[in-house]
C-alpha positions as CSV (number, residue, x, y, z in Angstrom):
1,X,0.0,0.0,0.0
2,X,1.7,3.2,-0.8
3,X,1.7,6.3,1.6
4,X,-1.5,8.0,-0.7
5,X,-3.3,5.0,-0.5
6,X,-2.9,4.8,3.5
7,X,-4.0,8.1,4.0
8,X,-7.1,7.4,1.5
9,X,-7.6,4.9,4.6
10,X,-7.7,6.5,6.9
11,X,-9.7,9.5,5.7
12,X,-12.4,6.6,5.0
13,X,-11.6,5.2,8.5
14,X,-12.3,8.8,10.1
15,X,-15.5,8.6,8.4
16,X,-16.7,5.6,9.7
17,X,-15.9,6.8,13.6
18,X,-17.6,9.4,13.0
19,X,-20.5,7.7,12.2
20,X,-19.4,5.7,15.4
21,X,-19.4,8.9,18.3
22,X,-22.8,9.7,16.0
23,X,-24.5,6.6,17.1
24,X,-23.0,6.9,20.7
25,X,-23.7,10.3,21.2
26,X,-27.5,9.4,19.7
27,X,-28.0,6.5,22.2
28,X,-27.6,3.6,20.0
29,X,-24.9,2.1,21.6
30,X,-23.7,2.5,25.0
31,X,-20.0,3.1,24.6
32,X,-17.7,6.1,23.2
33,X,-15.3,4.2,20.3
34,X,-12.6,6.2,22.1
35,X,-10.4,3.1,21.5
36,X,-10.8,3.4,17.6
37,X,-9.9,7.1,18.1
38,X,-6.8,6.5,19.8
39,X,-5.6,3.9,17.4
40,X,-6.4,6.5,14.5
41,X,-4.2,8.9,16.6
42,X,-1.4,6.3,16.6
43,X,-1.5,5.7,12.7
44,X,-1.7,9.2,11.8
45,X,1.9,9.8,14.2
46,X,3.8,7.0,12.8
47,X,2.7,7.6,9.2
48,X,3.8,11.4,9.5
49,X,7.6,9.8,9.5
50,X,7.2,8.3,5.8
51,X,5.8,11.5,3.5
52,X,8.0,11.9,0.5
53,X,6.6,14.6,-1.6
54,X,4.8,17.5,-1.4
55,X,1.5,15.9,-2.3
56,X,1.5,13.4,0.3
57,X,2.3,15.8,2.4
58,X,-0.8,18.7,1.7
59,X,-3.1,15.1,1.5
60,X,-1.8,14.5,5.0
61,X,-2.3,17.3,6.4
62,X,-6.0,17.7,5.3
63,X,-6.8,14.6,6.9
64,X,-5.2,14.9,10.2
65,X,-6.8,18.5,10.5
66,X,-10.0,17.3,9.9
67,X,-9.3,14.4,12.4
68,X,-8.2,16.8,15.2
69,X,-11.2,18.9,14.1
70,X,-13.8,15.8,14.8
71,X,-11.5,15.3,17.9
72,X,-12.1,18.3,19.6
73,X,-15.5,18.4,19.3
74,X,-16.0,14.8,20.4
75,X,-14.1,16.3,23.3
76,X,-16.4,18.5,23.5
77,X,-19.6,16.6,23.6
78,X,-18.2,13.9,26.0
79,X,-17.6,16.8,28.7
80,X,-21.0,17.8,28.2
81,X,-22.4,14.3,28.4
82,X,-20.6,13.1,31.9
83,X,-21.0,17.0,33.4
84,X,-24.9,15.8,32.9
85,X,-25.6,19.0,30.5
86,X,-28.5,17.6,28.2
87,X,-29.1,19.9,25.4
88,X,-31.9,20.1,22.1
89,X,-31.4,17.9,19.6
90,X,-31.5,21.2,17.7
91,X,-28.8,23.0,19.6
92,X,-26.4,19.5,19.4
93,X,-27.3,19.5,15.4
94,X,-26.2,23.0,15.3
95,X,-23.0,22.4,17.4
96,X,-22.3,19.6,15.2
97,X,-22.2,21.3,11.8
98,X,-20.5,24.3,13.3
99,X,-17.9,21.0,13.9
100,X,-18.4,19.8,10.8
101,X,-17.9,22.8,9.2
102,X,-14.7,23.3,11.0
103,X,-13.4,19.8,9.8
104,X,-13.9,21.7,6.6
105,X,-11.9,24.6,7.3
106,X,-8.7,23.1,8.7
107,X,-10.4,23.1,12.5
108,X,-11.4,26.5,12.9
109,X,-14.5,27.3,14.6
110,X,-16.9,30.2,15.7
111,X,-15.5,32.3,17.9
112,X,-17.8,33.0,21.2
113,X,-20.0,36.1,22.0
114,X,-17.6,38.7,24.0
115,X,-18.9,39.7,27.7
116,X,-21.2,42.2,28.5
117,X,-24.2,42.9,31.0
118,X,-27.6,42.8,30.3
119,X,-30.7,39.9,29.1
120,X,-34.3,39.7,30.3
121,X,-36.2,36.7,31.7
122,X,-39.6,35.5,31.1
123,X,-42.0,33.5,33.0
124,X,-43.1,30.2,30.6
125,X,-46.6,29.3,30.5
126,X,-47.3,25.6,32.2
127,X,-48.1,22.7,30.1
128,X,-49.9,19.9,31.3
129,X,-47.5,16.7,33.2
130,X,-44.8,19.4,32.9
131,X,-43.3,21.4,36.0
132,X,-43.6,25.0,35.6
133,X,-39.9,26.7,35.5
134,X,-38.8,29.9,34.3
135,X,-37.0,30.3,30.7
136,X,-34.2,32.4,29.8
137,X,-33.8,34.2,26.9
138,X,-29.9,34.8,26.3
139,X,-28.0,37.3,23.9
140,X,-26.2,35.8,20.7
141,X,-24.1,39.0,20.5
142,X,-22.8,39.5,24.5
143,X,-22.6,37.3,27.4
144,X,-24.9,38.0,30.4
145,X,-23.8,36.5,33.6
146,X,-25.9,37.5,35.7
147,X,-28.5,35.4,33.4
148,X,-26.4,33.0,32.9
149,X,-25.7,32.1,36.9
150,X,-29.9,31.6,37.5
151,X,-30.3,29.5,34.7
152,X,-27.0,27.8,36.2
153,X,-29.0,28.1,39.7
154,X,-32.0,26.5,38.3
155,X,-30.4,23.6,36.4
156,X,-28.9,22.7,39.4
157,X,-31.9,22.8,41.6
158,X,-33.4,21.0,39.4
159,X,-31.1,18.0,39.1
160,X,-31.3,18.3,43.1
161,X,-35.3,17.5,42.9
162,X,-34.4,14.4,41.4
163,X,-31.4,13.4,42.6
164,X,-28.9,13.6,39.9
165,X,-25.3,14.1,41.7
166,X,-23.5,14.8,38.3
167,X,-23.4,18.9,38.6
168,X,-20.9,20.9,36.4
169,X,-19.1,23.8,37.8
170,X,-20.5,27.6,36.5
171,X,-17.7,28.3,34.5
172,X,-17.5,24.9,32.8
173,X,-21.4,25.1,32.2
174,X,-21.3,28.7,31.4
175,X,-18.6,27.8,28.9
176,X,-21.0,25.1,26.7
177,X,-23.9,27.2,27.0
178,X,-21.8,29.7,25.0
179,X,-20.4,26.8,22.8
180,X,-24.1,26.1,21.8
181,X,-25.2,30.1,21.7
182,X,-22.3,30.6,18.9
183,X,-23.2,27.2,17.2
184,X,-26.5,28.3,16.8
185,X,-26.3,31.8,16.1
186,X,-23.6,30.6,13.1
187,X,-26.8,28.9,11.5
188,X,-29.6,30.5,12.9
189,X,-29.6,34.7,12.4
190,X,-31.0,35.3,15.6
191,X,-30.6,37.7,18.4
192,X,-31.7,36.2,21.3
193,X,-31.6,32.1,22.2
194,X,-34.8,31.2,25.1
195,X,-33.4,27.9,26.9
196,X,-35.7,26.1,29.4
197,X,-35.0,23.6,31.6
198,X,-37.1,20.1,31.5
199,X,-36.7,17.4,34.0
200,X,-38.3,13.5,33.2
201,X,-37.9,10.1,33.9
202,X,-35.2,11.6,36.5
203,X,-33.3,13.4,34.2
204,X,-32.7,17.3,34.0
205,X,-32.2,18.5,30.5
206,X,-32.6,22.0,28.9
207,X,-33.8,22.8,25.5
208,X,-32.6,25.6,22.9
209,X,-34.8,28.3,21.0
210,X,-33.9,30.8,19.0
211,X,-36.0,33.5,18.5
212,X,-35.6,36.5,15.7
């Protein structure tokens, strides 16, 4: 197999982990392929020892930047999934072709709202089998963390009323909640995200909305 042929491979191979975190991540199977990953990681070391030419080496390094690209923001989502944050479907879809899209571009990524003061609350209405909390509608354009720490304060009370121990830290959940903001304000132009917070079958999660 020559060296253009190995990186093909492993292009393909990258692919199919994808596909792999997609189905873990999903629910389909219960464990991260983190050992597939980390024998990818090994390849794509030893094979940067045998490039010859020029092309083998541009080929090279499109596939190992899209690798550490997917890498990062499997990173990413694992942190989120054992800190117990439970997003949207729509706010992961959004985070993952903001990833995608950075795969594309050599890894690069939106960059996060800058700080600033200032974001309103409402009071939702109550549905029926649902408890009644308050949703937060949070800036795509500054960060508000005054917001920010009661949403914080009510995710956490909530995984207290049903007795899920697994509680991030403020910064590291104020930290994916901007991931997500900036995900979704790359593909949604929007000005404002509303996030509530939804507790079933003993499990706290909090969905994403943006609003025009």
């Amino acid at each position: 197999m020559t060296v253009e042929e190995e990186i093909k491979k492993i292009d393909t191979d990258i692919t199919k982990l994808k596909i792999q975190f997609d189905l873990y991540f999903g629910g389909s199977v219960p464990k991260p392929p983190t050992d597939q990953r980390d024998a990818l990681d090994k390849q794509l070391k030893k094979l940067q020892f045998n490039l010859k030419s020029s092309g083998d080496r541009f080929l090279y390094n499109s596939v190992l930047n899209k690798f550490n690209a997917y890498t990062e923001l499997w990173m990413k989502q694992l942190r989120v999934k054992e800190e117990g944050v439970h997003l949207h479907p729509l706010a992961r879809r959004h985070a993952h072709q903001a990833g995608a899209s950075g795969a594309a571009n050599g890894g690069s990524r939106p960059p996060a709202p800058p700080p600033a003061p200032g974001a309103a609350r409402r009071r939702a209405p109550q549905a029926p089998g649902q408890a009644q909390d308050p949703s937060w509608r949070i800036p795509t354009n500054r960060r508000d963390d005054a917001a920010l720490k009661k949403l914080y304060d009510h995710f956490i009370a909530a995984k207290d009323r049903v007795g899920d121990q697994k509680k991030p830290s403020f910064d590291s959940f104020a930290r994916e909640i901007a991931r997500h903001t900036a995900a979704i304000k790359g593909q949604v132009n929007c000005e404002t995200i509303d996030f509530k917070i939804y507790s079933k079958d003993n499990k706290v999660s909090i969905k994403a909305k943006p609003l025009k």
